[in-house]
PATORMI-124598 format. One record per residue (C-alpha): residue number from 0; x, y, z. Coordinates in steps of 0.5 Angstrom, whole numbers, always signed. Layout:
N
+-----+-------+-------+-------+
: pos :    c1 :    c2 :    c3 :
+-----+-------+-------+-------+
: NUM :     X :     Y :     Z :
...
+-----+-------+-------+-------+
end
This chain:
108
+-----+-------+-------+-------+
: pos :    c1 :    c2 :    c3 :
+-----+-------+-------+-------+
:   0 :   +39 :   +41 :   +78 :
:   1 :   +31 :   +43 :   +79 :
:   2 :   +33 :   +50 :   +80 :
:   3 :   +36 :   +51 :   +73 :
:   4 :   +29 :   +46 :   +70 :
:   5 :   +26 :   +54 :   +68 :
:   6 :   +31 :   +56 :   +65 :
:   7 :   +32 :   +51 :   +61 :
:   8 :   +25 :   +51 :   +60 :
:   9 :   +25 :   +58 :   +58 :
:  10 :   +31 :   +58 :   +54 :
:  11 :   +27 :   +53 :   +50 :
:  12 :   +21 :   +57 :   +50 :
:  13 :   +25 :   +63 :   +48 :
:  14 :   +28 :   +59 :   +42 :
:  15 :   +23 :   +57 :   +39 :
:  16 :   +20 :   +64 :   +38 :
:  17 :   +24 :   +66 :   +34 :
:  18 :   +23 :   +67 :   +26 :
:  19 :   +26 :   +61 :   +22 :
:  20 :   +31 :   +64 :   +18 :
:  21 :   +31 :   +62 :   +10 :
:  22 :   +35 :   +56 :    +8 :
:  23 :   +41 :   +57 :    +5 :
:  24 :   +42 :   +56 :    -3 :
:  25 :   +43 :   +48 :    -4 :
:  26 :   +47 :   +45 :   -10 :
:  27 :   +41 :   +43 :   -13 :
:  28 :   +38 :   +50 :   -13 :
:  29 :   +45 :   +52 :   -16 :
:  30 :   +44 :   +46 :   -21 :
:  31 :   +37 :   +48 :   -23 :
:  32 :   +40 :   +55 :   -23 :
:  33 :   +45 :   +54 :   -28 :
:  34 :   +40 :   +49 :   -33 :
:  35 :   +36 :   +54 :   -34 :
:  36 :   +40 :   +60 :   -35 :
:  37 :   +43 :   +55 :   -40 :
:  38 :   +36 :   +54 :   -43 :
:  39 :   +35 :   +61 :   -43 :
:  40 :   +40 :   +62 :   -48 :
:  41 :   +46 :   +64 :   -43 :
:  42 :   +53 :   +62 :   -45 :
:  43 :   +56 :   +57 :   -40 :
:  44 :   +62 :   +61 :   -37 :
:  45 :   +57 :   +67 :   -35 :
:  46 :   +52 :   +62 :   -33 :
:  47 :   +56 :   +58 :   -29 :
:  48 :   +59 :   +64 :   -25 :
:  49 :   +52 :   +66 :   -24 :
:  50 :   +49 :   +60 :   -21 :
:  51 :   +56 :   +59 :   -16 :
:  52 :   +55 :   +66 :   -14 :
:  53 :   +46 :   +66 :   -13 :
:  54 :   +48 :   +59 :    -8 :
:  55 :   +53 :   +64 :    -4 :
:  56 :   +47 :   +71 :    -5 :
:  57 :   +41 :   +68 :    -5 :
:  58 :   +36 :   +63 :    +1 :
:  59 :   +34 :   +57 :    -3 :
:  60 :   +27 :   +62 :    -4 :
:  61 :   +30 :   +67 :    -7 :
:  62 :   +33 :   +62 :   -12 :
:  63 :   +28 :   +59 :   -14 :
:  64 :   +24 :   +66 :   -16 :
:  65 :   +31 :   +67 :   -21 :
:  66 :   +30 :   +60 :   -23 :
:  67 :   +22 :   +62 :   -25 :
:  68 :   +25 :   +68 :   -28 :
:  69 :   +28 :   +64 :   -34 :
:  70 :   +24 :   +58 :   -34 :
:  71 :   +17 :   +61 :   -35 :
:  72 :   +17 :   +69 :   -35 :
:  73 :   +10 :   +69 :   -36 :
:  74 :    +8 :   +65 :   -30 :
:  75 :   +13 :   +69 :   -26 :
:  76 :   +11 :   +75 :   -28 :
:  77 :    +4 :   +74 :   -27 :
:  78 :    +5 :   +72 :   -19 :
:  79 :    +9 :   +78 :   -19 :
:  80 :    +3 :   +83 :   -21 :
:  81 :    -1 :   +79 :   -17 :
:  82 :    +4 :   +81 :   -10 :
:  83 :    +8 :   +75 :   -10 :
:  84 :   +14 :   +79 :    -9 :
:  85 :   +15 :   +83 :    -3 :
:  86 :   +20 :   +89 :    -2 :
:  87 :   +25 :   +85 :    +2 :
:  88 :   +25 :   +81 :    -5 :
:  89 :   +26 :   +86 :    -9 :
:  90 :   +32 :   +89 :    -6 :
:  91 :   +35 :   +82 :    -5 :
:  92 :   +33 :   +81 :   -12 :
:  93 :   +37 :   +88 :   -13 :
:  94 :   +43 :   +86 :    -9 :
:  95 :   +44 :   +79 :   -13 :
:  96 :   +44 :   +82 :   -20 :
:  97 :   +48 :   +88 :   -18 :
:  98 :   +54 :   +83 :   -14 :
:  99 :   +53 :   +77 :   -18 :
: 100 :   +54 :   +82 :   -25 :
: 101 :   +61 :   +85 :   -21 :
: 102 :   +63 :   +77 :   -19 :
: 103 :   +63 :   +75 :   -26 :
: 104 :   +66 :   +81 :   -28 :
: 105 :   +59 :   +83 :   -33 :
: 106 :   +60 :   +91 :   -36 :
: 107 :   +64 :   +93 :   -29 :
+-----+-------+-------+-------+
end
């Protein structure tokens, strides 16, 4: 049993260096998702499609960013242009209006 401490021990160490991953997407998220959607004027069955299909594509970062997006656009673009995007941003953000568009069957 002592042998097997530094394995265990380096396992640990290993573990804990690595990245923390995005959490997922939560319920509320999509619940915000679809209440702002709907203040911004969306109709209901697209907004509806457009929150289950973010909970799915996004982390609950990239979420919050959409939700931003249509709750203040000046305050999200003003963090936009002062670099609060990255490029993997940009690409998820990409990815999610291209896969959502085609999810809820949006001009494809």
């Amino acid at each position: 049993m002592p042998k097997l401490l530094p394995v265990v021990l380096a396992a640990s160490i290993a573990v804990s260096l690595l990245p923390l991953a995005p959490a997922p997407a939560s319920a509320a998220g999509s619940a915000d998702f679809l209440s702002a959607c709907l203040k911004a004027g969306g109709e209901k069955s697209v907004c509806s499609c457009k929150a289950d299909a973010a909970s799915k594509l996004l982390d609950s970062r990239m979420l919050g960013l959409v939700v931003l997006s249509m709750q203040d656009p000046g305050k999200f673009a003003a963090m936009s242009q002062k670099g609060g995007l990255t490029h993997k941003d940009n690409l998820a953000w990409t990815a999610y209006i291209r896969d959502s568009n085609k999810a809820c069957k949006l001009n494809y």
